[in-house]
C-alpha positions as CSV (number, residue, x, y, z in Angstrom):
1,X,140.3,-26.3,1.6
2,X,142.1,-23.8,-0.9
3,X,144.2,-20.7,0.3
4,X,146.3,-18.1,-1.4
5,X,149.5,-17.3,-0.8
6,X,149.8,-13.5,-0.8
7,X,152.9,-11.8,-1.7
8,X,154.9,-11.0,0.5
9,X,157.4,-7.8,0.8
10,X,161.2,-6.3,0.6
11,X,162.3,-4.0,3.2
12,X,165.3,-2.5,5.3
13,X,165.6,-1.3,9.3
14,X,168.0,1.0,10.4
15,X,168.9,2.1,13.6
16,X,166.9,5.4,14.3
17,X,170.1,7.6,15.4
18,X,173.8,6.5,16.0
19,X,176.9,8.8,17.6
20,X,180.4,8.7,16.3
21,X,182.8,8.5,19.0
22,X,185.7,7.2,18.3
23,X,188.5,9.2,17.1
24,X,189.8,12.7,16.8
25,X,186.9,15.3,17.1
26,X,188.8,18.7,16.8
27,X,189.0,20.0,13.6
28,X,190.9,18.2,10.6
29,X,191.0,15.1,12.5
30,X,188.9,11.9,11.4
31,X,185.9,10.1,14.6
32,X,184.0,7.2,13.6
33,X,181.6,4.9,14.5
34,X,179.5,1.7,13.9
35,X,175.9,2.8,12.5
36,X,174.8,-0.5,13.8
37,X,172.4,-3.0,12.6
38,X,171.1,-2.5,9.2
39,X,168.8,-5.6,7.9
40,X,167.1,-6.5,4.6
41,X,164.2,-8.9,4.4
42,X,163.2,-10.0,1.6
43,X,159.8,-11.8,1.9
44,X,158.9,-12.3,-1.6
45,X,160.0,-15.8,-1.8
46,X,160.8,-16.0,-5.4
47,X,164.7,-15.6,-6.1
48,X,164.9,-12.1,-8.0
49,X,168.0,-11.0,-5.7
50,X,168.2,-7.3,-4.5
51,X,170.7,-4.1,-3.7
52,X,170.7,-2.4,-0.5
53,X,172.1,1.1,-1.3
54,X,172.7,4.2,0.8
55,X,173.0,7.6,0.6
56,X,173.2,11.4,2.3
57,X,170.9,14.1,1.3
58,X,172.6,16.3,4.1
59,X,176.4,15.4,4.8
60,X,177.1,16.7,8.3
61,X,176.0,20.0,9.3
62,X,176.2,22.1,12.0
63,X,175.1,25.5,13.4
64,X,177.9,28.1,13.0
65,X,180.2,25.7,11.1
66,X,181.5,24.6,7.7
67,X,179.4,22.3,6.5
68,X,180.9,18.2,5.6
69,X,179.6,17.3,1.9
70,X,179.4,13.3,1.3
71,X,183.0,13.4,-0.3
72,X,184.3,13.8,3.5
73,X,182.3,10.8,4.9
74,X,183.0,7.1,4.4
75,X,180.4,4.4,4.7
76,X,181.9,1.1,4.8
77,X,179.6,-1.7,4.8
78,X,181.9,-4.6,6.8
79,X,181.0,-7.9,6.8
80,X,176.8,-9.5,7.7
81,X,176.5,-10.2,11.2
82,X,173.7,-12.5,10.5
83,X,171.9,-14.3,7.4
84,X,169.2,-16.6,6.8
85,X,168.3,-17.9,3.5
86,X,167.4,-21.2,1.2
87,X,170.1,-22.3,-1.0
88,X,173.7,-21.0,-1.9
89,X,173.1,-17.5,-2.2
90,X,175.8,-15.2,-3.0
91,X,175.7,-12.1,-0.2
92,X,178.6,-9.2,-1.4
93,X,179.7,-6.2,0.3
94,X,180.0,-3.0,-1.7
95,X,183.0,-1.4,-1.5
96,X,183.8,1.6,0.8
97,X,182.9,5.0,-0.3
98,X,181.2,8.1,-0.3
99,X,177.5,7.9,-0.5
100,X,176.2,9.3,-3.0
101,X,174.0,12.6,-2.6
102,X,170.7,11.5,-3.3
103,X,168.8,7.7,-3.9
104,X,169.8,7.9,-7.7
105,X,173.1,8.3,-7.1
106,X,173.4,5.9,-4.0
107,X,176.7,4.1,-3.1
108,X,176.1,0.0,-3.2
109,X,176.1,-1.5,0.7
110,X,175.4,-5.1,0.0
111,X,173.9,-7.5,-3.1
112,X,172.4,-10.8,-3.1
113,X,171.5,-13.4,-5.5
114,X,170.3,-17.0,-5.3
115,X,169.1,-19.5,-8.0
116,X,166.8,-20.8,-5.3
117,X,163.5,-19.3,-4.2
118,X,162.4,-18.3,-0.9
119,X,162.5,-15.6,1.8
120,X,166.0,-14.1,3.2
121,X,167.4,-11.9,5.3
122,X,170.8,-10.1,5.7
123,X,172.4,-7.9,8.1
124,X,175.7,-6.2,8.8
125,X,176.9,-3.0,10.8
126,X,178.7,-0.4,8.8
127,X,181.0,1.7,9.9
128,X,180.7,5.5,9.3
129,X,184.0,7.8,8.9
130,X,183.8,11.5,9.0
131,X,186.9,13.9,8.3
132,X,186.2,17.2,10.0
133,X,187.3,20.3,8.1
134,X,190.4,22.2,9.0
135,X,187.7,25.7,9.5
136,X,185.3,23.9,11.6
137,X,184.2,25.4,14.9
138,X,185.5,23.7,17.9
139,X,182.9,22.7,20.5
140,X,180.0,22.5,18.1
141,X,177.8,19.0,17.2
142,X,177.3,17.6,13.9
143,X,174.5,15.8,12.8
144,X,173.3,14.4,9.0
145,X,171.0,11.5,8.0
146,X,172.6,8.6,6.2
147,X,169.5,6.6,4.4
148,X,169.2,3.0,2.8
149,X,167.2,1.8,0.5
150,X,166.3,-2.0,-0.9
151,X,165.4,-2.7,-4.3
């Protein structure tokens, strides 16, 4: 018998939609929230590492209202809530920032490298701050997509 291995792949899931509740809504005031699970599997099985990144195309709109650009929302990565993986990798948070405005320019959520080969995966739940603009509307809903992306 003979087989071939095929190659496998490198991906990331993200919760589909997440609400920030914690906080101070009204206007100037800071709510937050955990995204939740984000997790990167890496399938390939050789040991080229990779960088899970994430970023905002939108900031925070809503209808009627001043608008929150990136540079008023935190993305903080927090620690993994889970890993599996051969060896002694080396798993590292990015630090806590702004994401940037488009993939190119995406703020750094998590790295990881290992001498040894093989399939991993990582997860953690961020933790998403929003400052709320001194003219913003009272009563109205923001919404924005925050995206990540593994290479």
């Amino acid at each position: 018998m003979t087989f071939t291995a095929s190659a496998g792949s490198l991906s990331v899931v993200v919760p589909a939609a997440a609400s920030l509740t914690g906080g101070s809504t009204v206007p100037g005031g800071t709510v937050s929230g955990a995204l939740g699970t984000v997790t990167v599997t890496d399938a390939r099985g050789n040991a080229a590492g990779w960088t899970a990144s994430v970023y905002s195309t939108t900031g925070f709109t809503a209808s009627g209202s001043t608008a929150i650009a990136n540079s008023g929302v935190t993305y903080t990565p927090g620690a993994t809530t889970s890993t599996n993986s051969p060896g002694s990798p080396t798993i590292t948070a990015g630090t806590a920032g702004s994401p940037g405005a488009n993939a190119g320019a995406a703020l750094t959520a998590y790295t990881y490298a290992n001498a040894t080969a093989g399939g991993n995966t990582v997860a953690w739940n961020p933790t998403i701050t929003v400052v709320i603009p001194l003219t913003a509307k009272s009563a109205v809903t923001y919404s924005g997509t925050v995206s990540h992306q593994v290479a």
